[in-house]
N, CA, C and O atoms as a printed pandas DataFrame, in Angstrom:
     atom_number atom_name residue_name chain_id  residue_number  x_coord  y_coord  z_coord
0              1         N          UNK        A               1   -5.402  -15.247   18.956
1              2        CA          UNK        A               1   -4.650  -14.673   20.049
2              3         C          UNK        A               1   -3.161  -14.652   19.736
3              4         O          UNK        A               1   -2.492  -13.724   20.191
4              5         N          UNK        A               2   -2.614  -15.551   19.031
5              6        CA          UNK        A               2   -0.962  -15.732   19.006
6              7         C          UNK        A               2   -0.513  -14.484   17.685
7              8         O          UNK        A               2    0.507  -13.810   17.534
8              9         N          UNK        A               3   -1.981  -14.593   16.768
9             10        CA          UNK        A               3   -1.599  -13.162   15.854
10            11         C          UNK        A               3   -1.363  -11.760   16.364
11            12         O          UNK        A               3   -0.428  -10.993   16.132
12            13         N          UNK        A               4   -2.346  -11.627   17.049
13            14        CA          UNK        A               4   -2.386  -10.041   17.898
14            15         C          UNK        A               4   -1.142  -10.249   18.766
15            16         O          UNK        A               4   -0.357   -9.300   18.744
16            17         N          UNK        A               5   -0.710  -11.578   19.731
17            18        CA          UNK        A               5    0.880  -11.435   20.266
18            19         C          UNK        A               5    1.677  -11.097   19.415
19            20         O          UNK        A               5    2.373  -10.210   19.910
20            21         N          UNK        A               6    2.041  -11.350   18.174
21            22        CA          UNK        A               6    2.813  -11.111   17.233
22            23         C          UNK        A               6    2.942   -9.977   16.883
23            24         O          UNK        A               6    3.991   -9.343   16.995
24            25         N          UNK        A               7    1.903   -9.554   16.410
25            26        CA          UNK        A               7    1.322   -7.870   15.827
26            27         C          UNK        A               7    2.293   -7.401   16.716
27            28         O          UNK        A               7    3.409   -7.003   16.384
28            29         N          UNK        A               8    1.733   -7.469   18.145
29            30        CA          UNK        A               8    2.236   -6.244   19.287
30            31         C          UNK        A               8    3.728   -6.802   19.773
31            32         O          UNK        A               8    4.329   -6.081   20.570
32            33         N          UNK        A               9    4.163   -7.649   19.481
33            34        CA          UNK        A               9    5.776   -7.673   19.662
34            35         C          UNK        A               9    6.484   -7.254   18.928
35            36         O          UNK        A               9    7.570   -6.779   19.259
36            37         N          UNK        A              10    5.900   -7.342   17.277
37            38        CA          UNK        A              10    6.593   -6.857   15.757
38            39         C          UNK        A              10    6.639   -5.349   16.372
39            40         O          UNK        A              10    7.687   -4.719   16.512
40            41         N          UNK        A              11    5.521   -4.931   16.671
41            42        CA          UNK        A              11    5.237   -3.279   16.931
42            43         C          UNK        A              11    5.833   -2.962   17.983
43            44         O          UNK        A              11    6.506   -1.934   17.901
44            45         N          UNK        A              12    5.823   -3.462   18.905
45            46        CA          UNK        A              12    6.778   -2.927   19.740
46            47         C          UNK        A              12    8.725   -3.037   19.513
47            48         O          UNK        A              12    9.499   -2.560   20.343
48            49         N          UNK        A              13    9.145   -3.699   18.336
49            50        CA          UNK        A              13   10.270   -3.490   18.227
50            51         C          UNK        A              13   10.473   -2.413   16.938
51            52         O          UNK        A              13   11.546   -1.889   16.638
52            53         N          UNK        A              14    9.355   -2.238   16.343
53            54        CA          UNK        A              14    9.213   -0.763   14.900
54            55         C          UNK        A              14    9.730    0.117   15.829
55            56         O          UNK        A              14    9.478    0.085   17.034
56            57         N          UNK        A              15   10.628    1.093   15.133
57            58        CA          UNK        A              15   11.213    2.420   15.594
58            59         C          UNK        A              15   10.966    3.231   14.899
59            60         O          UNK        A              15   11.137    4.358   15.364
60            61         N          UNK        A              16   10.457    3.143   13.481
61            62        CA          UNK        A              16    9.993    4.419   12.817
62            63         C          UNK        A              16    8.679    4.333   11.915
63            64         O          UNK        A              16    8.040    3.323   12.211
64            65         N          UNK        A              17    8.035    5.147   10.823
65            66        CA          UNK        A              17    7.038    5.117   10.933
66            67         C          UNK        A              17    7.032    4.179    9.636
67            68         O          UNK        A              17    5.960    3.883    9.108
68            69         N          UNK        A              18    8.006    3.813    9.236
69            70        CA          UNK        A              18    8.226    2.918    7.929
70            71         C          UNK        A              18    8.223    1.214    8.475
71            72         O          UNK        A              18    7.682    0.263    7.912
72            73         N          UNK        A              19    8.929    1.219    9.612
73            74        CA          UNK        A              19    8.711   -0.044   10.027
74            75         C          UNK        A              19    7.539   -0.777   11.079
75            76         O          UNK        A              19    7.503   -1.943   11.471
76            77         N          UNK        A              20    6.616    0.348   11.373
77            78        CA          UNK        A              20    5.147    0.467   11.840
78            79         C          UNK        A              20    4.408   -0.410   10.803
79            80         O          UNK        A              20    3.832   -1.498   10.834
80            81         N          UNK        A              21    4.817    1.051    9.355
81            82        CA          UNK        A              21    3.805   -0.068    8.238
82            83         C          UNK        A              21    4.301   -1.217    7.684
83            84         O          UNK        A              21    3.467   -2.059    7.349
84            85         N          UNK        A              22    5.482   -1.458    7.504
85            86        CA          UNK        A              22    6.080   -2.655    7.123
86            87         C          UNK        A              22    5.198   -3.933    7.695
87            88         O          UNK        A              22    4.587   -4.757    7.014
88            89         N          UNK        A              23    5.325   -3.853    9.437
89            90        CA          UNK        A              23    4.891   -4.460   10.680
90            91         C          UNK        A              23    3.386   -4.885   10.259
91            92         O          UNK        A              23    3.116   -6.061   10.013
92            93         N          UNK        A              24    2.434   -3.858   10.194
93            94        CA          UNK        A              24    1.561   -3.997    9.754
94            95         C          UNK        A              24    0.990   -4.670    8.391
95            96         O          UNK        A              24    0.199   -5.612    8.430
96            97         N          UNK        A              25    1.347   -4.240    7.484
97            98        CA          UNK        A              25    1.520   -5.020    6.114
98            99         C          UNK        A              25    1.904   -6.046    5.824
99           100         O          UNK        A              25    1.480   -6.648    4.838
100          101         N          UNK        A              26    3.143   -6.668    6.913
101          102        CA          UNK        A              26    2.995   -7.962    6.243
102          103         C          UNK        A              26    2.097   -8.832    7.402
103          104         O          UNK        A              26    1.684   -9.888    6.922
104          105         N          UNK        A              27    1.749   -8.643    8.667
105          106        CA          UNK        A              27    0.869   -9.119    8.854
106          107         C          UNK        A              27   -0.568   -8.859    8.754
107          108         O          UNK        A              27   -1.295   -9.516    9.499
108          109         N          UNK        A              28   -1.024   -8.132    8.072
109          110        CA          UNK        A              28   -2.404   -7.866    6.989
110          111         C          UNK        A              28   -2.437   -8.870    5.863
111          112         O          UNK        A              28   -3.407   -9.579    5.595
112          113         N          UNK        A              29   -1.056   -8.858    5.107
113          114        CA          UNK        A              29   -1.476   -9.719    4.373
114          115         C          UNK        A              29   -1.616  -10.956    4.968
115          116         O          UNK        A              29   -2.682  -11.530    4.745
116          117         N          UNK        A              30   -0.752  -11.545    5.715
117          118        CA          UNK        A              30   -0.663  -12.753    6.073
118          119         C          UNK        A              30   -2.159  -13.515    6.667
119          120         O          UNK        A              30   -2.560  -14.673    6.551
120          121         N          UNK        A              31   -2.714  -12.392    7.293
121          122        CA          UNK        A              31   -4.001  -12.605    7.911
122          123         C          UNK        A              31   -5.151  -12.830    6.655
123          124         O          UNK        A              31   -5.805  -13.871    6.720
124          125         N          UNK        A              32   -5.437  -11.846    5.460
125          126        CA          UNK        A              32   -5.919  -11.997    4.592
126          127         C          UNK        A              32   -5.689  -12.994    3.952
127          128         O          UNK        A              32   -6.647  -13.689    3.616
128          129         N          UNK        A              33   -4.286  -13.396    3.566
129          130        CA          UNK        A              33   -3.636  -14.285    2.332
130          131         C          UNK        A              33   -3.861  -13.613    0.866
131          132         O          UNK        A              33   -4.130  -14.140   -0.213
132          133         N          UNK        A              34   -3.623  -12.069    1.277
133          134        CA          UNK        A              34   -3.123  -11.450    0.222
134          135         C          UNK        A              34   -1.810  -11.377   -0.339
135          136         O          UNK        A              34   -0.846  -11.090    0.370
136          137         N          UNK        A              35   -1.657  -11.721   -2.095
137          138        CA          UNK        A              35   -0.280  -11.679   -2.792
138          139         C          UNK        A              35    0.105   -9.881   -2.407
139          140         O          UNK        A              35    1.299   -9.581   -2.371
140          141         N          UNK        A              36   -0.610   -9.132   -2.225
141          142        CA          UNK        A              36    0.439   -7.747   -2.588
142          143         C          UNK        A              36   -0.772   -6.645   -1.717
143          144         O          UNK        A              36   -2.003   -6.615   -1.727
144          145         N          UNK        A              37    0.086   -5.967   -1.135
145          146        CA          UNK        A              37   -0.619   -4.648   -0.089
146          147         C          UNK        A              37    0.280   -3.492   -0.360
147          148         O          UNK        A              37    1.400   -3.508   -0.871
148          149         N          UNK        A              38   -0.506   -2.364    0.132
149          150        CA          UNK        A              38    0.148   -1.082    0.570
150          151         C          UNK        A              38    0.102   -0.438    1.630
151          152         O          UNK        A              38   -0.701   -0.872    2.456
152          153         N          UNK        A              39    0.534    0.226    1.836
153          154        CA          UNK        A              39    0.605    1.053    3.397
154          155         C          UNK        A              39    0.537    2.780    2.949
155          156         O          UNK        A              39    1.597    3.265    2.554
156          157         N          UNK        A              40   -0.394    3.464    2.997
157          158        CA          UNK        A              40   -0.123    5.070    1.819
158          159         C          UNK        A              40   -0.125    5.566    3.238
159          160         O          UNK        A              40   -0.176    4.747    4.156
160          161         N          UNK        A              41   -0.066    7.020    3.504
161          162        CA          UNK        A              41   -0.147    7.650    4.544
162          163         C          UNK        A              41   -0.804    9.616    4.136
163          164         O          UNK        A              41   -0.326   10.166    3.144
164          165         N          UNK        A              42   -1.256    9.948    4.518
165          166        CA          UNK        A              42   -1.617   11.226    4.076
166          167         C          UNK        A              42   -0.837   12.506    4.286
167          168         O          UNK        A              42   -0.852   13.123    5.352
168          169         N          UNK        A              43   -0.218   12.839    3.316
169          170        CA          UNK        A              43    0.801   14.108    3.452
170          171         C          UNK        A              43    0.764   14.969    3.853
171          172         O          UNK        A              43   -0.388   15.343    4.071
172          173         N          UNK        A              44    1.726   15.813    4.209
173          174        CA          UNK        A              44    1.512   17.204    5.090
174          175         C          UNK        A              44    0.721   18.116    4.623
175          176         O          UNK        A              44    0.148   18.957    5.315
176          177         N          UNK        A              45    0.615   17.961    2.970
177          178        CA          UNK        A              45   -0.903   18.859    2.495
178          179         C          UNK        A              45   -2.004   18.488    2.351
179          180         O          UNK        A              45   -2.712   18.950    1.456
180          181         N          UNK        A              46   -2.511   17.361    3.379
181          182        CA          UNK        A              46   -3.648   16.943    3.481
182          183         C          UNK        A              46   -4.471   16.636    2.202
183          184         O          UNK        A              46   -5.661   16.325    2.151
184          185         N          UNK        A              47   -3.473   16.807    1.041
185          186        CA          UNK        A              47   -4.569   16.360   -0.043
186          187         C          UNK        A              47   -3.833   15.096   -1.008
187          188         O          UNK        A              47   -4.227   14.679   -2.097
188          189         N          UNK        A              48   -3.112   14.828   -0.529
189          190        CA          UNK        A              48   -1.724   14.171   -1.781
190          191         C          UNK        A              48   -1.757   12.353   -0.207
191          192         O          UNK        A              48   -2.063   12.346    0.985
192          193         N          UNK        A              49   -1.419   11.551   -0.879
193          194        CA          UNK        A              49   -0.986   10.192   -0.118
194          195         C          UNK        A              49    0.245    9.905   -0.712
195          196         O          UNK        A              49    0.571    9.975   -1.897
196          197         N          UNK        A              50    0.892    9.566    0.285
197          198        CA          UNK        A              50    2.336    8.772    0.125
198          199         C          UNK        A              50    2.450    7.608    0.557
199          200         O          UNK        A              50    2.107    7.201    1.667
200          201         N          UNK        A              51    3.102    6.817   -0.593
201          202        CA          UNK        A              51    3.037    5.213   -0.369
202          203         C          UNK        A              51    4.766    5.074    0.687
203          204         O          UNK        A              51    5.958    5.347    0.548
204          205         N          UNK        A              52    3.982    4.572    1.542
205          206        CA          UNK        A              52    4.748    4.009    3.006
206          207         C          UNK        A              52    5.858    3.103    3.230
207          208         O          UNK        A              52    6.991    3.294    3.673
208          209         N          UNK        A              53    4.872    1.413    2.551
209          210        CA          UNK        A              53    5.195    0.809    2.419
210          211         C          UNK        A              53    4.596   -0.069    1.620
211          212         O          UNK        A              53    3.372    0.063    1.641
212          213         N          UNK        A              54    5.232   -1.450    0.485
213          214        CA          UNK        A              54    4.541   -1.844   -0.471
214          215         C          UNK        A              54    5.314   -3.637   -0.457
215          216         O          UNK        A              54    6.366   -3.890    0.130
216          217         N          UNK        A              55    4.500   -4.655   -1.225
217          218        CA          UNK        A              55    4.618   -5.705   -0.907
218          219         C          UNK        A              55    3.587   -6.305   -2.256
219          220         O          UNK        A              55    2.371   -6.370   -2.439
220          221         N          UNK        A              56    5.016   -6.744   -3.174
221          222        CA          UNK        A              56    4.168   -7.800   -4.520
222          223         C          UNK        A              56    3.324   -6.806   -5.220
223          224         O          UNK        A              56    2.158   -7.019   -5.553
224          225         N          UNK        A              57    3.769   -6.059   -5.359
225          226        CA          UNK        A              57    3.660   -4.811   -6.838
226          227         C          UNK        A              57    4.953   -5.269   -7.120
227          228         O          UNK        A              57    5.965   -5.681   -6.553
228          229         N          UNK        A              58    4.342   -4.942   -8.618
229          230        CA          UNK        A              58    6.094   -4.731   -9.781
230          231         C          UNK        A              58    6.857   -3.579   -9.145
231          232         O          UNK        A              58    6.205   -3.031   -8.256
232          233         N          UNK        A              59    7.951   -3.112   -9.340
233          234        CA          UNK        A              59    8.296   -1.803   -8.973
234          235         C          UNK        A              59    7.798   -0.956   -9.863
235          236         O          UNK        A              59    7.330    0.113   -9.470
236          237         N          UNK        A              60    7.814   -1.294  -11.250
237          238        CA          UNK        A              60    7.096   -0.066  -11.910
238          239         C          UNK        A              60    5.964    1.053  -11.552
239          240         O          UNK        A              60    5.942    2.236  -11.890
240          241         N          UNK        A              61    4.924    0.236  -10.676
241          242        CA          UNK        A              61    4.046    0.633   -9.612
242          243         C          UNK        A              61    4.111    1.028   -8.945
243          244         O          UNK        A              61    3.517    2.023   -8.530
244          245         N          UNK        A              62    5.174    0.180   -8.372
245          246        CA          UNK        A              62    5.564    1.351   -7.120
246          247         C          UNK        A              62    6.363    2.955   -7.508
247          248         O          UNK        A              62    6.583    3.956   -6.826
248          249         N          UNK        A              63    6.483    2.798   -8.129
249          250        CA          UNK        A              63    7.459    3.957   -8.620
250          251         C          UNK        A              63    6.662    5.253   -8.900
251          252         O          UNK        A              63    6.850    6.379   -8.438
252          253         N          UNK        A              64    5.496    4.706   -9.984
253          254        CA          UNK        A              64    4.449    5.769  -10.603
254          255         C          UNK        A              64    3.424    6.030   -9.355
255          256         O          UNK        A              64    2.568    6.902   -9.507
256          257         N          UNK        A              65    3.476    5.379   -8.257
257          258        CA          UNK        A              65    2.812    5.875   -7.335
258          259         C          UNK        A              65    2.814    6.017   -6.247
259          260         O          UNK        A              65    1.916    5.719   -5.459
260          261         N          UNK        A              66    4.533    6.832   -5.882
261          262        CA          UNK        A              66    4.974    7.348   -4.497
262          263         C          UNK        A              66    4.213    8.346   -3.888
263          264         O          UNK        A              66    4.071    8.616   -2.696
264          265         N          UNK        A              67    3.703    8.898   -4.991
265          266        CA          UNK        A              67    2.639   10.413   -4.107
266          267         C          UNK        A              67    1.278   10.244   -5.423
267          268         O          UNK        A              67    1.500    9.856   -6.570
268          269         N          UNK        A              68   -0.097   10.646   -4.878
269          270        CA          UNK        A              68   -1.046   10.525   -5.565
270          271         C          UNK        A              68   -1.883   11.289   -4.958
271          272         O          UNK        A              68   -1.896   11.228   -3.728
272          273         N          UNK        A              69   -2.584   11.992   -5.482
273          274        CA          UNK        A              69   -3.890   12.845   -4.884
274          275         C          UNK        A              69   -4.919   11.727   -4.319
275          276         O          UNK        A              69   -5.034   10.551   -4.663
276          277         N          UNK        A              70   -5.661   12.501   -3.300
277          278        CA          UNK        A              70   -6.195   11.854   -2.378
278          279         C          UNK        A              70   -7.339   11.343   -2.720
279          280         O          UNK        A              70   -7.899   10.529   -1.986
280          281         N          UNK        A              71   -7.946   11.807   -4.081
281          282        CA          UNK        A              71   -9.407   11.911   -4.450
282          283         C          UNK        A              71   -8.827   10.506   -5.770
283          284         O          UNK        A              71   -9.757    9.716   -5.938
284          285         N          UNK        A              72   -7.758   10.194   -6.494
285          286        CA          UNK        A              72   -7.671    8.914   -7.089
286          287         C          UNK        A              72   -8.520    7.934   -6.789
287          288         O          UNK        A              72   -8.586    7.456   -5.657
288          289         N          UNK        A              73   -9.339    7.498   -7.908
289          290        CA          UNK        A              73   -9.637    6.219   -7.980
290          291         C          UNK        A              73   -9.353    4.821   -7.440
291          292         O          UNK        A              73  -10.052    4.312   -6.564
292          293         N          UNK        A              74   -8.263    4.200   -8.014
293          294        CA          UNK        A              74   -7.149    3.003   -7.575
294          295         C          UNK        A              74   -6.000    3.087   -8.052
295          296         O          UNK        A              74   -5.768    2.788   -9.223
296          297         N          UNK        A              75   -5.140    3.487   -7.264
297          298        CA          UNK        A              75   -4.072    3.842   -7.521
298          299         C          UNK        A              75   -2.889    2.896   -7.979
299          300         O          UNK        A              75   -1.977    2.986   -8.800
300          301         N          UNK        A              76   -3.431    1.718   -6.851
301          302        CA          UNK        A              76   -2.325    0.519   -7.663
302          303         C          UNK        A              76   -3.637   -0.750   -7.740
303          304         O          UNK        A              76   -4.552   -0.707   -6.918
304          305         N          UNK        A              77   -3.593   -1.628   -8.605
305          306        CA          UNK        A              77   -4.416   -2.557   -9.086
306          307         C          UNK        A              77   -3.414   -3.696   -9.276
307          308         O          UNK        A              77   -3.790   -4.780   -9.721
């Protein structure tokens, strides 16, 4: 119960759609006790994902995979 209070107070102070996933992501991981997440979102051409937001990737990773077709395998490992 005190997680979901959290969730929805973090979320209710996000103002854009970057700090939605931020919000989300780090409490995903926290809930999991995952080292590293992403947040992708699906682009205006419905076929391509854009990474949102990211957490414990190298940047190199992050870098090579700001936009990726939708049909990719695993995009970050």
């Amino acid at each position: 119960t005190e997680r979901l209070q959290g969730l929805v107070a973090s979320l209710a102070r996000a103002m854009t759609p970057r700090e939605v996933a931020a919000v989300a992501l780090a409490h995903a991981r926290a809930l999991l006790g995952a080292r590293a997440g992403a947040v992708v979102g699906l682009a205006a051409d419905g076929l391509t994902l854009e990474l949102v937001g990211a957490e414990g990737y190298p940047q190199a990773h992050l870098v090579a995979w700001q936009r990726f077709p939708l049909a990719t395998d695993t995009p970050i490992s």
